[in-house]
C-alpha positions in Angstrom: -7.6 19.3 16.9 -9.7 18.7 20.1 -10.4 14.8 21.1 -8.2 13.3 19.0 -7.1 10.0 19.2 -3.7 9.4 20.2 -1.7 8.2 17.4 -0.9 4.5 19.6 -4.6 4.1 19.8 -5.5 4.1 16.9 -2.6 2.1 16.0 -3.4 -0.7 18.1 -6.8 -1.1 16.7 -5.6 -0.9 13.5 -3.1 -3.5 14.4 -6.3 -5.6 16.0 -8.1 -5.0 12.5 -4.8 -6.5 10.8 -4.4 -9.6 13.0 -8.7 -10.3 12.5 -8.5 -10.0 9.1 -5.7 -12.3 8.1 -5.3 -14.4 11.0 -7.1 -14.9 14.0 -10.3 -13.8 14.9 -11.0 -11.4 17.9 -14.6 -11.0 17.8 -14.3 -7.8 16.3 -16.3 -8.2 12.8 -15.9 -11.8 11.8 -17.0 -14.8 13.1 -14.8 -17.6 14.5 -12.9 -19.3 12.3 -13.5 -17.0 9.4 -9.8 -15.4 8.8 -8.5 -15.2 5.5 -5.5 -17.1 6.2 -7.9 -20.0 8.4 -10.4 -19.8 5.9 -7.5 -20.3 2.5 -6.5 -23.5 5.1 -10.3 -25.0 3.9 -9.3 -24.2 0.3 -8.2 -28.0 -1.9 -6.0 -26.4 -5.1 -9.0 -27.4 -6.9 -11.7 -25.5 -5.8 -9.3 -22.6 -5.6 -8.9 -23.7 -9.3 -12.4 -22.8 -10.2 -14.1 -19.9 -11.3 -17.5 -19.5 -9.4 -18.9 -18.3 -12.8 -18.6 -17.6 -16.2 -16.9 -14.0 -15.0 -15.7 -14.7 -12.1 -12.0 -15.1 -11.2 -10.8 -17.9 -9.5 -9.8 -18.2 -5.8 -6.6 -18.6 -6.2 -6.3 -15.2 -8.7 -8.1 -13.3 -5.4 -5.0 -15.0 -3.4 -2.7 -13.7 -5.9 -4.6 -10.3 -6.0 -4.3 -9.7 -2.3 -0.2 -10.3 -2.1 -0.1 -8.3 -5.2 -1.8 -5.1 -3.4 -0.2 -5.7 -0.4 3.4 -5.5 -2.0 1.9 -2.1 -4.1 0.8 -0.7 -0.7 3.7 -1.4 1.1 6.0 0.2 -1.2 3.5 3.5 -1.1 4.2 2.7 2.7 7.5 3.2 2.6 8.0 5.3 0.3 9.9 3.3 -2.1 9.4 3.2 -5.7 5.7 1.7 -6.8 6.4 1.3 -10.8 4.0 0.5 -13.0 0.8 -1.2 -11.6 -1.5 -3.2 -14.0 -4.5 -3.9 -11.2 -5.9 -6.2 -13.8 -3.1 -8.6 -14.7 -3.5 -10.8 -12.0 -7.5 -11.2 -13.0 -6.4 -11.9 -16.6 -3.4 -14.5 -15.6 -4.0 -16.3 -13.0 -6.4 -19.2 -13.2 -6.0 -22.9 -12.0 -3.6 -24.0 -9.8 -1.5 -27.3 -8.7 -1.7 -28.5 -4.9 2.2 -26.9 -4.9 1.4 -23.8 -6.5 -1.5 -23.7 -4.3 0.1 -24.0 -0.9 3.5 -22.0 -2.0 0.5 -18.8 -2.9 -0.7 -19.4 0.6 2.8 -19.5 1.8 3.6 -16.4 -0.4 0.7 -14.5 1.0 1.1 -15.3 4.9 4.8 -14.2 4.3 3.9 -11.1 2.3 1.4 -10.3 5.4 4.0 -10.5 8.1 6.9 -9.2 6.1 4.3 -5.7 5.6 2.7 -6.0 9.6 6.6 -6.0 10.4 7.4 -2.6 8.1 4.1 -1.0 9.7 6.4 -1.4 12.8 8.9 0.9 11.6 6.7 3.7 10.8 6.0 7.3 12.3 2.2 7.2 10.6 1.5 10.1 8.7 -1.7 10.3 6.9 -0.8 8.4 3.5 0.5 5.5 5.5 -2.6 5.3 8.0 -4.5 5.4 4.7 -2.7 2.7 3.2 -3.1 0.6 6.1 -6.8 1.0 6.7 -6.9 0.3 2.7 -5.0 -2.9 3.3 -8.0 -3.9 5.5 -11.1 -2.6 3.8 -9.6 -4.6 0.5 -8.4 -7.6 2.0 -12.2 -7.6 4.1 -13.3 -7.4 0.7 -11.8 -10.0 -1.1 -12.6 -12.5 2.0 -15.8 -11.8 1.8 -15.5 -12.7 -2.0 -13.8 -15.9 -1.4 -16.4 -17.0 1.8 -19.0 -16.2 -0.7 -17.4 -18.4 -3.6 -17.2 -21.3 -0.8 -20.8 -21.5 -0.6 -20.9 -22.9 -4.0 -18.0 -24.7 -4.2 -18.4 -26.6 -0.9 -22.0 -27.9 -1.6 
């Protein structure tokens, strides 16, 4: 294949994406202060407690969602057994939160991030596991933007 990137490259940016998205910005697409894992710091267990609407799932179920994929994706990763996945569980479980459940899911997804950015280490990269990982920032970009959104109403 003519010009293409060398697999390190890519990796690296990839790795940059990773790092922006859940912990410290680098100017690449967010603003300053606007990680997920800086921007959950803002969060009180009560307004992660509460739904933005009458549909809408609560912060801390978007917290739970994101460790939840994460652990699905790294399994695909590395190739270990994935089992059943119910994508919706999460949406239809997890609701309010106490200030220890809420810092122990933010402790839960920080570890989940760098137990997964450690695995990525061990990888040769073929295309499923480049996919994975470009998935793992797409959705988590996602679900940040969700929760920023949510923050605009429930820090009036």
């Amino acid at each position: 294949m003519p010009n293409a990137i060398p697999t390190e490259e890519f990796m690296s940016v990839l790795f940059d994406l990773l790092d922006e998205t859940f912990e410290q910005v680098h100017g690449m697409y967010l603003d300053k202060g606007t990680s997920l894992l800086t921007t959950l710091a803002t969060i009180s267990a009560a307004e992660a407690s509460q739904p933005v609407g009458g549909k809408c799932a609560t912060l801390a179920a978007q917290v739970a969602h994101v460790c939840y994929y994460l652990d699905v994706l790294e399994k695909h990763m590395l190739q270990q057994e994935v089992g059943q996945v119910d994508w919706n569980a999460i949406w239809r479980t997890v609701h309010g939160v106490t200030a220890t459940e809420w810092e122990a899911s933010k402790e839960q997804l920080q570890a989940t991030y760098q137990r997964v950015r450690a695995a990525m280490d061990t990888l040769t990269w073929s295309e499923d596991e480049m996919s994975a990982a470009l998935s793992m920032v797409v959705h988590t970009a996602y679900h940040l933007g969700e929760i920023r959104q949510a923050l605009c109403v429930l820090q009036k």
